[in-house]
C-alpha positions as a printed Julia matrix, in Angstrom:
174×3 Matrix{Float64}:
 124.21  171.11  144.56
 124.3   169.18  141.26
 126.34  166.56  142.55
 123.9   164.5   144.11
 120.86  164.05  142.43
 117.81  161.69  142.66
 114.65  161.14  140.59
 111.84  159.01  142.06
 109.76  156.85  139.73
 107.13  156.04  142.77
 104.1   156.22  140.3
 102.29  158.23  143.08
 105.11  160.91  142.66
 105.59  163.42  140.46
 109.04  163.77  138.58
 111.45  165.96  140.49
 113.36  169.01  138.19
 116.56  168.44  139.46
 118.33  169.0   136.26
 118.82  164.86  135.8
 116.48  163.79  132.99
 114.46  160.93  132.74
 112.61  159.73  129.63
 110.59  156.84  128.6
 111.75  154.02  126.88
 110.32  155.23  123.44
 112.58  158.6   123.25
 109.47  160.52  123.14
 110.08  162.49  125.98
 109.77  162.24  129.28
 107.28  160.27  131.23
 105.81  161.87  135.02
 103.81  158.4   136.03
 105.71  155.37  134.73
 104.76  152.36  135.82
 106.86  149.57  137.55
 106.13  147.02  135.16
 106.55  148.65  131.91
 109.59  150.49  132.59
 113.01  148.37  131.74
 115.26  151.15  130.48
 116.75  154.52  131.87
 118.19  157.1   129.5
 120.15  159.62  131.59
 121.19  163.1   131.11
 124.22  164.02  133.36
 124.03  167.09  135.53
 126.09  169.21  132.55
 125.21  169.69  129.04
 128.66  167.75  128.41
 127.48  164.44  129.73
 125.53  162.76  126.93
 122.41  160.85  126.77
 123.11  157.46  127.76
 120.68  154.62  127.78
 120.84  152.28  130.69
 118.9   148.61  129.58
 117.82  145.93  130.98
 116.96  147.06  134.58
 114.26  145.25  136.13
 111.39  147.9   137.43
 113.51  151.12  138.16
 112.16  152.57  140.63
 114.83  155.59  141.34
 118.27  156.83  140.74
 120.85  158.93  142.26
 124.02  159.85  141.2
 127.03  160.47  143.59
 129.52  163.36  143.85
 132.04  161.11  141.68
 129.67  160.35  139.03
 128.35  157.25  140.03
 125.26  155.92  139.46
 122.52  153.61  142.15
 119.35  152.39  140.59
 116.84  150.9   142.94
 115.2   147.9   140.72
 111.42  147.87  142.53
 110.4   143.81  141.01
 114.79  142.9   140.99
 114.54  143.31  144.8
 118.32  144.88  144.08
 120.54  147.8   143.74
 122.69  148.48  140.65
 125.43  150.51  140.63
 127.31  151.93  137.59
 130.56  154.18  137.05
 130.18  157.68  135.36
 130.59  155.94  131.97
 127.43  153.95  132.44
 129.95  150.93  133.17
 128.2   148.15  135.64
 130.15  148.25  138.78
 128.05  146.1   141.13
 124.59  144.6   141.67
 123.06  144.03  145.08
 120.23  142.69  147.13
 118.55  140.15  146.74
 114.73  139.37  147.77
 114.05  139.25  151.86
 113.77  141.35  155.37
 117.36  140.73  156.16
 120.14  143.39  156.27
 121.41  143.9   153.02
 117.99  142.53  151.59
 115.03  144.19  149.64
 111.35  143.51  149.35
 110.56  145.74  146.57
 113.17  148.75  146.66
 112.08  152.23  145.46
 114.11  154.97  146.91
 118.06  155.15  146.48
 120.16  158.12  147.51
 124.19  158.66  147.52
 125.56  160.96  150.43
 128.37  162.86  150.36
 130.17  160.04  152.08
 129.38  157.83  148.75
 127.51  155.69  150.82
 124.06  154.11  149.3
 120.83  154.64  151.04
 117.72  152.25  149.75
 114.43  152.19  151.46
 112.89  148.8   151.2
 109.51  148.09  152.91
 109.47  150.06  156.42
 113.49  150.44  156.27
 116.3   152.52  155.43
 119.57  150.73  154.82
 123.1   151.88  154.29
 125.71  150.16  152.3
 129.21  151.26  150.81
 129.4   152.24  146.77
 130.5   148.52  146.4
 127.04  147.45  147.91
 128.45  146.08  151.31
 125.74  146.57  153.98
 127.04  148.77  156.78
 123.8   149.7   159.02
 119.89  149.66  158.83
 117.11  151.82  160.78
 113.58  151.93  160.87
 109.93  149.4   161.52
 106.63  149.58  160.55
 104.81  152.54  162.39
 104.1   156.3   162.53
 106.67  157.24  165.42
 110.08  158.11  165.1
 112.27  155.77  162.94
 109.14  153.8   162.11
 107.81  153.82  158.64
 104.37  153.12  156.32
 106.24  151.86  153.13
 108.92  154.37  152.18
 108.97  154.93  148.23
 111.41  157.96  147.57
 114.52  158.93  149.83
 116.52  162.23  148.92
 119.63  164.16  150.97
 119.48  167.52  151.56
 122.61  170.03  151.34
 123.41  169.16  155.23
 123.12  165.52  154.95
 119.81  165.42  156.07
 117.25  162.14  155.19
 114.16  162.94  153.57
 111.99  160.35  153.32
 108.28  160.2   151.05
 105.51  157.31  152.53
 103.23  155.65  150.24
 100.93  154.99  152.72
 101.95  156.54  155.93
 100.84  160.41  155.33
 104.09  161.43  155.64
């Protein structure tokens, strides 16, 4: 399903083919290992050839996208401890976050997903939380651990075809 599609930027992961591109910030290609720090632009290739290339600047450490059944666009900033959100023209819609363990908080963010609900899903340290497309915070799960709900520092987050959570540790193994 095209519709929904996430790339992590983790540096310990691999680039996923999932038919949205992502290049480095010289236009050279694209890049499997960027790093945190020296990434500060996107450029995007829809999920159809008629979607142009579109650049996305000034993001602060990307650390993934996803891009909702509507067209919409969540970018997980890793150092901007926030969440931005733009339309299927590229247009900012809203930026979220902020540093902190609170709900609706991030401590360096690096897996965003968009269910078919067009709710936002953004692991942040040993948490998944949940927030509408307009970045309010509806719920949160998850601690630090290796039993269920528990997690060793999430850092991608993708949804399968039956709404199921998958979820990538740095640390944890998993």
């Amino acid at each position: 399903d095209d519709s929904r599609l996430c790339i992590p930027l983790c540096p310990s992961l691999p680039l996923l083919n999932t038919g949205v591109g992502l290049g480095n910030t010289s236009g050279s290609g694209t890049d499997s290992s960027p790093s945190h720090a020296a990434l500060s632009a996107i450029p995007i290739i829809g999920p159809s050839s008629d979607i142009p290339l579109k650049m996305i600047p000034d993001l602060d450490s990307p650390a993934q996208i996803a891009v909702g059944a509507n067209g919409e666009i969540a970018v997980a900033c890793f150092q901007g401890n926030s969440v931005l959100v733009f339309d299927k023209n590229y247009e900012p819609l809203v930026t979220f976050g902020g540093q902190g363990m609170a709900d609706g908080q991030f401590f360096c963010p690096s897996g965003v997903a968009i269910d078919q609900a067009n709710h936002i899903l953004v692991t942040s340290m040993h948490k998944i939380q949940k927030f509408t497309i307009n970045g309010k915070f509806i719920d949160g799960i998850g601690s630090f651990g290796k039993g269920e709900l528990q997690f060793n520092y999430p850092c991608g987050l993708a949804i399968g075809k039956e709404q199921r959570i998958y979820v990538v540790e740095m640390t944890g193994g998993r």
